[in-house]
C-alpha positions in Angstrom: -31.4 10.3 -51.1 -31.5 9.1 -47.7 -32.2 4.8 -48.0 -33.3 2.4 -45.5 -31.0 0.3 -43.4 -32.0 -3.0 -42.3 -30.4 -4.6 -39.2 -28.7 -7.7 -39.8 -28.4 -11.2 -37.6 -25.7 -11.1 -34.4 -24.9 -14.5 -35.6 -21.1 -14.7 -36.6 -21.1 -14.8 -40.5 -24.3 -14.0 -41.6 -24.5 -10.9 -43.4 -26.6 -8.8 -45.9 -24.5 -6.3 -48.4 -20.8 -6.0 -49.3 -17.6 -6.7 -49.0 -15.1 -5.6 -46.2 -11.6 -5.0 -46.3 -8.4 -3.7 -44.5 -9.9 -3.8 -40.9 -7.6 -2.3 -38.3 -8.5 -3.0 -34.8 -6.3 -1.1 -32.1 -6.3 -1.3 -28.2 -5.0 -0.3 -24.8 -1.8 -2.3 -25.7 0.1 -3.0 -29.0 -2.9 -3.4 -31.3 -2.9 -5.8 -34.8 -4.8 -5.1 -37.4 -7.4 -7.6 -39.6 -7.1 -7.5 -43.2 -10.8 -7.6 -44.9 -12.4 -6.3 -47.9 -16.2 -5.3 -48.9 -18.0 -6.6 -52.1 -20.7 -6.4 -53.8 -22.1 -3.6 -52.6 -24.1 -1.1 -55.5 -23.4 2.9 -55.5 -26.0 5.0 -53.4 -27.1 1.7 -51.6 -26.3 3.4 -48.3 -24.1 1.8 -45.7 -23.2 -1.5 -44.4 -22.6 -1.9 -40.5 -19.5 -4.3 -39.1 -20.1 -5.5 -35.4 -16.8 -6.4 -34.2 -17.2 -8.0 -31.2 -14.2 -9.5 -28.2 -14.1 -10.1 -24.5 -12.7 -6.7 -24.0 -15.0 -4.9 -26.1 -17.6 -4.8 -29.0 -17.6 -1.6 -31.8 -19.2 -0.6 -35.5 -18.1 0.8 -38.2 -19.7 1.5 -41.6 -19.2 2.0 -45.2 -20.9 2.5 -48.3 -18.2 1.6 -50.8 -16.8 -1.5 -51.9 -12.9 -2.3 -50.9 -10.7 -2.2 -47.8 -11.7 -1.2 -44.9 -9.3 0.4 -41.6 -11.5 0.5 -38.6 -10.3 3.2 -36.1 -9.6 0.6 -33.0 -7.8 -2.3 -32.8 -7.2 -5.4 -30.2 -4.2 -6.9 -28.8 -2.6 -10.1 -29.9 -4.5 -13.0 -28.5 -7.7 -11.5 -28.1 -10.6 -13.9 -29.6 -13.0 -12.0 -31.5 -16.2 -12.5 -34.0 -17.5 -10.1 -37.0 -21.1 -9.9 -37.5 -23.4 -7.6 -39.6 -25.2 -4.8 -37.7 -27.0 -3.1 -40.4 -27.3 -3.5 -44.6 -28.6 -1.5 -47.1 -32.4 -2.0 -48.7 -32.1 -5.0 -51.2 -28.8 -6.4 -49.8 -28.1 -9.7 -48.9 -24.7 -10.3 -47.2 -22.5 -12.8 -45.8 -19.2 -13.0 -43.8 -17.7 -16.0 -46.1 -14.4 -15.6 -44.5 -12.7 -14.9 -41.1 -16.1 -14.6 -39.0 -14.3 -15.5 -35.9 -10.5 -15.7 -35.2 -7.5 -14.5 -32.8 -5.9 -10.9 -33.0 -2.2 -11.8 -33.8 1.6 -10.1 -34.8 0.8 -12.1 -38.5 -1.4 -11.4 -40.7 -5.4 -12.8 -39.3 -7.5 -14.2 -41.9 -8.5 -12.0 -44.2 -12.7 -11.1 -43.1 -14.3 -11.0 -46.3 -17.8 -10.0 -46.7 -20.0 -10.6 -49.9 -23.2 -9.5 -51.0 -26.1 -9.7 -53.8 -27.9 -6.3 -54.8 -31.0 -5.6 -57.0 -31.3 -8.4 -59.5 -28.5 -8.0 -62.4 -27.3 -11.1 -63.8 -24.4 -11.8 -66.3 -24.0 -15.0 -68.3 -21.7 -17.0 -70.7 -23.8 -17.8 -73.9 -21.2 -20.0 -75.4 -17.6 -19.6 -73.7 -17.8 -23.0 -71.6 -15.6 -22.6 -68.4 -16.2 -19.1 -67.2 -18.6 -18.4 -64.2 -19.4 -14.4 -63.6 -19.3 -13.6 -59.8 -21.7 -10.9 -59.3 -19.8 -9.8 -56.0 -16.5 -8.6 -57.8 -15.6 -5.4 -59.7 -13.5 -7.2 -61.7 -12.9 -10.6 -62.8 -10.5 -11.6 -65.6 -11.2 -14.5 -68.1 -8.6 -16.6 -69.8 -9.0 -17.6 -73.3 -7.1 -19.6 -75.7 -6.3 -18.2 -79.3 -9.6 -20.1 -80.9 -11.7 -17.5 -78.4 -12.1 -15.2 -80.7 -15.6 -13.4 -79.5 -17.6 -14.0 -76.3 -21.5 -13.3 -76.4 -22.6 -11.8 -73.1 -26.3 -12.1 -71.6 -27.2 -9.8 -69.4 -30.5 -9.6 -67.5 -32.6 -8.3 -65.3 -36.4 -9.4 -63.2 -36.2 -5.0 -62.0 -38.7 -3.0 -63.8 -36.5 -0.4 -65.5 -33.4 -1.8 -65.2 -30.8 -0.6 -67.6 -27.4 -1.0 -68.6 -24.5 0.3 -70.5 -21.4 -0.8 -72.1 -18.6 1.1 -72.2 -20.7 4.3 -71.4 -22.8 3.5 -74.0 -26.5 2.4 -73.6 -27.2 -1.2 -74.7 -30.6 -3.0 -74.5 -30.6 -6.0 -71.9 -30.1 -9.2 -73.8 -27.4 -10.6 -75.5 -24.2 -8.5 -76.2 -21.0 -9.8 -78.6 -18.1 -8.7 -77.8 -15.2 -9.5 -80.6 -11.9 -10.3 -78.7 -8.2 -10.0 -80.9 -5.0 -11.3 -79.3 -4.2 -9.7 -76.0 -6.5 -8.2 -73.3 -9.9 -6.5 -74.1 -11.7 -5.1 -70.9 -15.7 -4.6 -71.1 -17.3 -2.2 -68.4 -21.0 -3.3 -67.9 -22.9 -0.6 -66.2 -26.6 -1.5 -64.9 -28.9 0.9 -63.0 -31.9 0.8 -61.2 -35.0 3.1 -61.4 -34.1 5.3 -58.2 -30.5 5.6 -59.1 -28.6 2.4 -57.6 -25.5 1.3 -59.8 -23.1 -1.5 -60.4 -20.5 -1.8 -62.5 -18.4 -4.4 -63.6 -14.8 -4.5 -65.6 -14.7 -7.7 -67.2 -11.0 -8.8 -68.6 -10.6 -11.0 -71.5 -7.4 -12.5 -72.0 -7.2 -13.9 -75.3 -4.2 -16.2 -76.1 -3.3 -16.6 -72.3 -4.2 -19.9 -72.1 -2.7 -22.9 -74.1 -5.4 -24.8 -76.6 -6.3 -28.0 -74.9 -8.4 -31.3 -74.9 -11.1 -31.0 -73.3 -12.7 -34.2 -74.3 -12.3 -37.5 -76.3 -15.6 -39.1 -78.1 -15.2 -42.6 -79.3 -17.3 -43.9 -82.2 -18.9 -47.5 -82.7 -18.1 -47.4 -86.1 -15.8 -45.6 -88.8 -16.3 -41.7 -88.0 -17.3 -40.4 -91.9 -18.1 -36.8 -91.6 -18.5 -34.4 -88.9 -20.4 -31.1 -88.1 -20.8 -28.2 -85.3 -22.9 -25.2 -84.4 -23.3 -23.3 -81.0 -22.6 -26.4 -78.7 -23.8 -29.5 -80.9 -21.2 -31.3 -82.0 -22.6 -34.1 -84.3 -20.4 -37.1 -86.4 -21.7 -39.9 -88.6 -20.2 -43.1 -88.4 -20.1 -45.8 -90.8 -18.6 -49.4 -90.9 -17.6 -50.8 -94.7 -20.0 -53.1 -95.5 -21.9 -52.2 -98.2 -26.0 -52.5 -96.6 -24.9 -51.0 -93.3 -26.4 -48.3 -92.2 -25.2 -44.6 -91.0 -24.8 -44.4 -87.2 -25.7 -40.2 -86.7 -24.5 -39.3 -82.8 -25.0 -36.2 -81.3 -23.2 -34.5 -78.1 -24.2 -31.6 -76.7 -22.1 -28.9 -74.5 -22.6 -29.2 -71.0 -21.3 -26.7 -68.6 -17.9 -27.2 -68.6 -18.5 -30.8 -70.5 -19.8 -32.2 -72.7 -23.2 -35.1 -72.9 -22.9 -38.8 -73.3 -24.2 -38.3 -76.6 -27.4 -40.3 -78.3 -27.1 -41.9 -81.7 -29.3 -42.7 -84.2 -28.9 -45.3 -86.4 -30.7 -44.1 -90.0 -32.3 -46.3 -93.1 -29.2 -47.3 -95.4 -30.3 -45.4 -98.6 -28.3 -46.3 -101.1 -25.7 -49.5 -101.5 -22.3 -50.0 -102.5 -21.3 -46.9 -101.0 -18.3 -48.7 -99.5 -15.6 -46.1 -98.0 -17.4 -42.9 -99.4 -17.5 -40.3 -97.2 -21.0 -38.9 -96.2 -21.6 -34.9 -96.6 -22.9 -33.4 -93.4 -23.7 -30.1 -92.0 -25.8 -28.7 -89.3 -27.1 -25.3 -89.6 -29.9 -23.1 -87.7 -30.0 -26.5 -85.6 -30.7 -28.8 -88.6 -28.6 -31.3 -89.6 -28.1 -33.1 -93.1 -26.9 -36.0 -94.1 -26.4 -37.1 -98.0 -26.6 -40.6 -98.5 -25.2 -41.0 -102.2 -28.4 -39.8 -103.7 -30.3 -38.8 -100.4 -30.2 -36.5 -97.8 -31.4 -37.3 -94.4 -32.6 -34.3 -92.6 -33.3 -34.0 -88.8 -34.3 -31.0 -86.4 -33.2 -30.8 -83.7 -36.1 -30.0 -81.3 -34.3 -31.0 -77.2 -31.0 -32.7 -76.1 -30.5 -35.8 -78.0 -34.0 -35.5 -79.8 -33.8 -35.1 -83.8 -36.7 -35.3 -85.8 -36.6 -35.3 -89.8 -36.8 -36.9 -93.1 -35.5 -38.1 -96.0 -35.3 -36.5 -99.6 -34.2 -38.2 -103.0 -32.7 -35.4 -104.3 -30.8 -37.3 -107.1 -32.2 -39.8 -109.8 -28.9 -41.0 -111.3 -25.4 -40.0 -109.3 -24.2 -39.1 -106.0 -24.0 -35.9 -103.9 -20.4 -35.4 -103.4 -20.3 -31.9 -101.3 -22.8 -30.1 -99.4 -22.7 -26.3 -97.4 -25.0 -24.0 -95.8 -26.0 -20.7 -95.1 -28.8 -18.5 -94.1 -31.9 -20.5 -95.1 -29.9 -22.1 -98.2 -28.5 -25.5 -98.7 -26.1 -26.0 -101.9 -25.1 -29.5 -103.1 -22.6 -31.0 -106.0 -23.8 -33.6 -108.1 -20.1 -34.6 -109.4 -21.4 -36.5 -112.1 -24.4 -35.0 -113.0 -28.1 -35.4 -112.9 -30.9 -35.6 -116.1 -33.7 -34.5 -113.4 -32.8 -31.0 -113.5 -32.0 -28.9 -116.7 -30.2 -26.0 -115.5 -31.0 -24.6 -119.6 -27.1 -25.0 -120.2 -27.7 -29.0 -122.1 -26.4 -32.2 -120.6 -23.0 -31.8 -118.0 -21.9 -34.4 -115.7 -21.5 -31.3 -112.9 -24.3 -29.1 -111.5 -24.3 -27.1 -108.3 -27.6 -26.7 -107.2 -29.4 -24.2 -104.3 -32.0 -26.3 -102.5 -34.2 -24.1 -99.9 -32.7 -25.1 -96.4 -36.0 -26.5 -94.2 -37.6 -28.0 -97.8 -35.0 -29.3 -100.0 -36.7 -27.6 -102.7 -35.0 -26.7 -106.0 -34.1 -22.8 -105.9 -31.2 -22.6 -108.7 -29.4 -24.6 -110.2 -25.9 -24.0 -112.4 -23.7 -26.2 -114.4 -20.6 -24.8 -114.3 -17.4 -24.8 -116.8 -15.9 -27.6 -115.1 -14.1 -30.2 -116.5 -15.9 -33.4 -117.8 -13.8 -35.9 -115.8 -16.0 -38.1 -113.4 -12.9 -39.5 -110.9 -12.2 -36.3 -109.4 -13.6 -35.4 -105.9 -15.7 -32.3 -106.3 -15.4 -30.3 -103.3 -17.8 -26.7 -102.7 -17.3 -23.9 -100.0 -19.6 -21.1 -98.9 -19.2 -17.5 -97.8 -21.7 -14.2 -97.1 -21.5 -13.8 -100.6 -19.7 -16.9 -102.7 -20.3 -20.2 -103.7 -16.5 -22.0 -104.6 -16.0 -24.8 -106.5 -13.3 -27.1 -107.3 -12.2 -30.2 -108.8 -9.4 -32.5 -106.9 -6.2 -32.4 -109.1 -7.3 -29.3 -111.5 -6.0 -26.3 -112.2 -9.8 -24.1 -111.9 -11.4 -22.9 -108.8 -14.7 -21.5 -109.4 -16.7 -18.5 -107.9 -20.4 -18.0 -108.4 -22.9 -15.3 -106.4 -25.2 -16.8 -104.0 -27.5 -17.4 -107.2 -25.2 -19.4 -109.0 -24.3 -16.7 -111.4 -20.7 -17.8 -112.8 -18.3 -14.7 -111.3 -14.8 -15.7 -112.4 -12.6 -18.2 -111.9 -9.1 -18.6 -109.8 -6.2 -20.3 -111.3 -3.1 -21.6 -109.3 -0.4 -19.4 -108.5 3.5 -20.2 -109.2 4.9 -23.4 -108.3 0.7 -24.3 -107.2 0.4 -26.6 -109.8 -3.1 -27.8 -109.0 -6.1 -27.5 -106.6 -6.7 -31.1 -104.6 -9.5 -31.9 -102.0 -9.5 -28.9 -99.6 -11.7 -25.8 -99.9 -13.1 -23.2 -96.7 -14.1 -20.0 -97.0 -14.7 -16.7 -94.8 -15.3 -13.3 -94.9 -12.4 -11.9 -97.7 -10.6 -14.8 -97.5 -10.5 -18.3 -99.5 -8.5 -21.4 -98.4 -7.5 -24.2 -100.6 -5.2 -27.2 -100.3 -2.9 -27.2 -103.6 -0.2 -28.9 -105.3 3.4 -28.4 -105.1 6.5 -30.0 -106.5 7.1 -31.4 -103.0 3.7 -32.2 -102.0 0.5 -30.2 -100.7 0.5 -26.5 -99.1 -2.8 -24.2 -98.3 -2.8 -22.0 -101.0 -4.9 -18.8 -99.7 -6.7 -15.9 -102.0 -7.8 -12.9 -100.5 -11.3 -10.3 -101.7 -8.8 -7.8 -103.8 -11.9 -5.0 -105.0 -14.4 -7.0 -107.1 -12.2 -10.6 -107.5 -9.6 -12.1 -105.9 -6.1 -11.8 -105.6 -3.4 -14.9 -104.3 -2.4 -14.8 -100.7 0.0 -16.1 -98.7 1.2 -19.7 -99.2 1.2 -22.3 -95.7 3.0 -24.7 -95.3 3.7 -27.6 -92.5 5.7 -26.3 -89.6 8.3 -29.0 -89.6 9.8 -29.8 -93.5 12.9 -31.2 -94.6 15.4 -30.0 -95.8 14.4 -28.7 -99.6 10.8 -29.7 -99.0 8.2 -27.4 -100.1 5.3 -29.0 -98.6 4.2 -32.8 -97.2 2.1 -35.5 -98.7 -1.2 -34.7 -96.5 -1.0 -31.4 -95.5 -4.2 -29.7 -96.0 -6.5 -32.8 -95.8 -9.1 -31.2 -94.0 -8.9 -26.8 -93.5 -11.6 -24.9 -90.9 -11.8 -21.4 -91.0 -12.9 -18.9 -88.3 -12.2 -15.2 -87.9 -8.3 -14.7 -88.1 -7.9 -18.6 -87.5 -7.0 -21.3 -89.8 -6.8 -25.2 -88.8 -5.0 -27.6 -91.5 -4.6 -31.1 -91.1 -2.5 -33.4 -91.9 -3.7 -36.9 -91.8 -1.6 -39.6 -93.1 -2.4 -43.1 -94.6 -3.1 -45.9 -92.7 -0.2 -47.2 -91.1 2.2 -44.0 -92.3 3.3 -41.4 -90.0 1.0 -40.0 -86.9 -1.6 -37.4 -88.2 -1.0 -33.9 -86.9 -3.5 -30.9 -86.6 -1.8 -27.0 -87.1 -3.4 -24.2 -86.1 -2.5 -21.0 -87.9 -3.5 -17.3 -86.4 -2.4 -14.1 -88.5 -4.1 -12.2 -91.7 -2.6 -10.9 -95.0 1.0 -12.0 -95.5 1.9 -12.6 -92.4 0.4 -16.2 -90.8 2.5 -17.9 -87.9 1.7 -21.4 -86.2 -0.3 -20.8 -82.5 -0.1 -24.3 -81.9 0.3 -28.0 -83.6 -1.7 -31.2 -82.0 -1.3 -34.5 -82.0 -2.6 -37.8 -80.6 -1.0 -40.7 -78.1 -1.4 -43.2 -79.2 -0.4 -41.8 -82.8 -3.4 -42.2 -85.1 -2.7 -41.8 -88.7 -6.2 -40.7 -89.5 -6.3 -37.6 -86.9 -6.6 -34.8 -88.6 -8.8 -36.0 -91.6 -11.2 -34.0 -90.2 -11.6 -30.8 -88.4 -14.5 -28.2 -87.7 -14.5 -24.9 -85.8 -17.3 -23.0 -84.1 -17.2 -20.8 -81.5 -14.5 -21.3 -78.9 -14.1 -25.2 -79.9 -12.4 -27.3 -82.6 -13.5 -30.5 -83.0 -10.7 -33.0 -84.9 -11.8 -36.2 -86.5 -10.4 -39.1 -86.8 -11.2 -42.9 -88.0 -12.0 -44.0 -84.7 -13.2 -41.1 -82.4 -13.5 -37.3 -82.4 -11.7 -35.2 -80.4 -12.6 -32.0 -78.6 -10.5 -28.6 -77.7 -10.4 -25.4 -76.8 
């Protein structure tokens, strides 16, 4: 196919369609070459046109690739010269963005570089903050730390009958996820036009190359109780002691490669004498909820900074101790039971109840085998398939179906003496802060056929001699993909808290990288929350972002 040209402007840097590259000029006398390179140009585009003009002399030359480019003459050193486009292919715009004008010289000249933008194919970041596609390049790598674990891709196109591949394979346009392990994992995107034009792109993703870092500190006007993310919100509610005061909800929103101001809302005290109780919350499918002792608060969120919602009794007697989500269910704890619901099992002072996400609506309810003590912190985790249960200071973890249907129940492993106040959940695996002789370790249990089978056993990187775990390890555990985050805050006043992040699977776990705070804050690490790319670590007096 034989395509159109179009002639481009004599003006010195103004082009229309690739990149140029390895330009060699030569002349009656010693010539010196000019280093430049093409870009951007798409396959079957037809050829781009270099003017190279100089007092002695002006000459073309043309190419329809990307890449260096040797021209077949040259100049001698101190001529002046200028590079202008002559001609570009149909549906190219070009520019000379470097080395438009300069001096032939021995050294190396500027390098001329020359961009341009094809038929309309565009690549975006949908969550991986920090990385800008450049449409002009065949390949561009992208540096990651270990808590990148996928990157979703958008692609798009305003061409009728645009399409694209991935790694030779036909994809529809729209969003693509692309799951990244440790090390380098290269996508080839492939788009073509109707009449036969074609781009491709290697994209390189470098996962671990980049050390996990703070990327920003948000302070809080009051006590920070409880904290929650999804896809870019980050949202914490704050809380001073005083009985009758009321929640302070703020939320943050990513921004590029920052994140908002935040806007907080300060919500209707529900319930009194909550004192230093910490407040459930959870935002899923971009609704958050808040439990109040025997409420929950619910808001949509409908723009940046804008919630709307609600507020649900959901409990006549006793207080919600745990909440979790997933898909369109909510599940909550009543630690000390509740006489509105009969779950057809007689009186307990525990029952796990499903609630329908967007209604709060009773679904199920279960009162499981737990004990009957009412001073233990109850705490509940979620998977595609699980509800977990526990008891702080017990020696039963429970598993029910997504129903509520009792499935078995875990018991501590040699020297785990007990379960205490930790639970997370993925896909195959459970994590659990337990009791040991010397203090707390993360006791994990892995899918093993039908049940579950004990794990591997973490512990805190740095231990004394003859220690088999520390006094706070564990206080708060995320879980994400092959990525575990423990804390370890301390008491007020007691050594600095500390935050570990653990990468491995199986047996074999290893610490990627252990943060901490400066000032030292005792409380950092009491809580922490992974979603996508980020981890978000809580402390009394702010929240802290990284990546």
């Amino acid at each position: 196919m034989t395509r159109a040209l179009r002639r481009a402007s004599a003006v010195p840097g103004v082009l229309v369609a690739s990149l140029v590259a390895g330009c060699v000029f030569t002349s009656l006398g010693r010539t010196h070459e000019l280093a430049g390179e093409v870009r951007g140009l798409w396959a079957g585009a037809g050829e781009i046109t270099v003017r190279v003009t100089s007092e002695r002399e002006t000459f073309l030359t043309s190419q329809s690739r990307n890449g260096e480019i040797a021209f077949t003459r040259g100049l001698p050193a101190g001529v002046a010269y200028t590079v202008t486009l002559e001609e570009v292919p149909e549906d190219h715009r070009c520019q000379v963005v470097a080395g438009a004008s300069g001096v032939a010289q021995a050294e190396a000249s500027e390098p001329i570089i020359i961009t341009c933008v094809g038929p309309d194919a565009r690549v975006a970041f949908d969550s991986s903050w920090g990385w800008t596609f450049d449409a002009t390049l065949d390949e561009q790598t992208f540096a990651g730390s270990v808590l990148t674990q996928e990157v979703r891709l958008l692609t798009a196109s305003d061409e009728e009958g645009m399409t694209v591949q991935r790694d030779g394979q036909d994809v529809a346009l729209g969003e693509l996820t692309v799951a990244l392990p440790m090390g380098t994992t290269t996508v080839t995107l492939a788009f073509t036009r109707l009449d036969g034009l074609g781009r491709s792109y290697q994209l390189v993703f470098e996962r671990g190359a980049r050390e996990i870092e703070l990327v920003k500190t948000l302070p809080a006007s009051a006590q920070v109780r409880s904290l929650a993310l999804e896809h870019g919100v980050l949202v914490f509610a704050a809380r001073a002691n005083g009985d009758n005061d009321a929640p302070l909800v703020t939320a943050h929103e990513r921004d590029g490669a920052g994140w908002s101001a935040g806007s907080t809302r300060a919500l209707t005290a529900r319930d009194v004498n909550l004192g230093e109780q910490v407040f459930p919350l959870v935002i899923h499918k971009g609704i958050v909820s808040l439990v109040q002792g025997r409420y929950i608060d619910q808001f949509t969120r409908t723009g940046p900074g804008i919630f709307t919602g609600r507020t649900d009794l959901i409990s006549r007697s006793n207080a919600i101790s745990s909440m979790v989500a997933a898909d369109e269910d909510l599940y909550i704890w009543n630690r000390l039971g509740d006489a509105q619901v009969n779950c057809g099992v007689g009186d307990s002072p525990h029952t796990i109840r499903k609630l329908a996400l967007r209604t709060t609506n009773y679904v199920d309810c279960v009162r499981p085998p737990l004990h009957q003590t009412s001073s233990q912190a109850a705490v509940l985790a979620i998977n595609a398939t699980n509800v977990f249960a526990i008891e702080s200071g017990l020696d039963e973890l429970h598993v029910t179906d997504r129903n509520l249907n009792q499935q078995t129940t875990l018991r501590p492993p040699n020297p785990v003496t007990s379960f205490r106040d930790a639970l997370v959940a993925g896909p195959g695996l459970l994590a659990v802060r337990a009791a040991v002789a010397g203090g707390t370790v993360v006791q994990l249990f892995e899918a093993a056929g039908t049940g579950w089978s004990a794990g591997a056993r973490l512990t805190p990187p740095v231990l004394e001699a003859g220690q088999t775990g520390s006094a706070t390890f564990g206080s708060a555990l995320a879980l994400r993909g092959d990525v575990l985050v423990a804390g370890e805050a301390a008491a007020q006043g007691a050594a600095p808290g500390a935050v570990h992040v653990f990468r491995g699977g199986g047996a074999s776990w290893a610490v990627a990288k252990s943060l901490a705070q400066a000032p030292a804050n005792p409380s950092f690490g009491s809580m922490v929350v992974l979603a996508g790319d980020t981890l978000a670590v809580g402390s009394n007096t702010a929240v802290y972002v990284y990546r």
